[in-house]
C-alpha positions in Angstrom: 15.2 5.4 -36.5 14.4 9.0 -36.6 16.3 9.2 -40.3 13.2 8.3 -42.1 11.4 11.8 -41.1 14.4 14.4 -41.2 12.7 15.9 -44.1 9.3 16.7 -42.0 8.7 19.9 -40.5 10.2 20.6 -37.4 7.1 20.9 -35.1 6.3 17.3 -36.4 9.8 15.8 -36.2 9.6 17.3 -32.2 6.4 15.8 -31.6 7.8 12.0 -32.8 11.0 12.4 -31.0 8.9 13.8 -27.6 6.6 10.9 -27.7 9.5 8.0 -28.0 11.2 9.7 -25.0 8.0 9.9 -23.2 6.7 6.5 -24.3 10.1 4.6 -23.7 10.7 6.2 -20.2 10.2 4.0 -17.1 7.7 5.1 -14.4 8.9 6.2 -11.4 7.6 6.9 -8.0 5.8 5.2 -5.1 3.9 2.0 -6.1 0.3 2.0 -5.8 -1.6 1.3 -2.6 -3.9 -1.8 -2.9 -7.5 -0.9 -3.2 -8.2 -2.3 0.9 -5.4 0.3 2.2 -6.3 3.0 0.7 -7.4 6.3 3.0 -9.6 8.1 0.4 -12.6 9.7 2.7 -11.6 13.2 3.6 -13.5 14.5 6.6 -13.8 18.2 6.9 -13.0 20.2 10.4 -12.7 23.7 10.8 -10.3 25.6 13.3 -9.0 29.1 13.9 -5.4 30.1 12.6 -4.5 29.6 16.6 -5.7 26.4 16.9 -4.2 24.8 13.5 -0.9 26.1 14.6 -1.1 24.7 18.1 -2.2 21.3 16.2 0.5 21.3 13.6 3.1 22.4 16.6 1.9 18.9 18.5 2.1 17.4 15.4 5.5 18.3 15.1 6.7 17.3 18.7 5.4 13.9 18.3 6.5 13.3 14.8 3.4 12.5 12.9 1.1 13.9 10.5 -1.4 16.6 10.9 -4.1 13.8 10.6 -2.4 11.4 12.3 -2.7 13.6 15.2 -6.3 13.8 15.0 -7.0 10.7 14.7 -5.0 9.3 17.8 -7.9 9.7 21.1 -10.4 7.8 18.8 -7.6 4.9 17.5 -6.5 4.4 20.9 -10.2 4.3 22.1 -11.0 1.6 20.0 -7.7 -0.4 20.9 -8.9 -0.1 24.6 -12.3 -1.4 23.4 -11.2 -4.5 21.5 
């Protein structure tokens, strides 16, 4: 297919044969999140150096995220209120 522009400069003959690669290659990765799941509202807390290490060492021990962690006292408060 690529015959046809042999006798083009090289940087142009790159560019085509970069674009069919690129354009022909499959996407790859996690599938997207539907619109109602997403978690898209950062919320901003500031600690010392102590205190983030002592948060991402809890973290750690119970096997979950950094904000997972945070968020556990006020998902389980609501739980016990529904």
């Amino acid at each position: 297919m690529l015959e046809k522009y042999e006798n083009f400069p090289l940087d142009i003959c790159a560019a085509l044969k970069y674009n069919m690669v690129v354009k022909t290659k499959k996407k790859m990765g996690r599938p997207p999140i539907p619109a109602g799941e997403r978690l898209g509202e950062p919320i901003t807390v500031r600690v010392t150096k102590a205190e983030r290490a002592a948060l991402e060492a809890e973290a750690k021990r119970l096997g979950v995220s950094l904000s997972a962690l945070l968020m556990l006292p006020w998902r389980e408060r609501r739980k016990k209120r529904n």
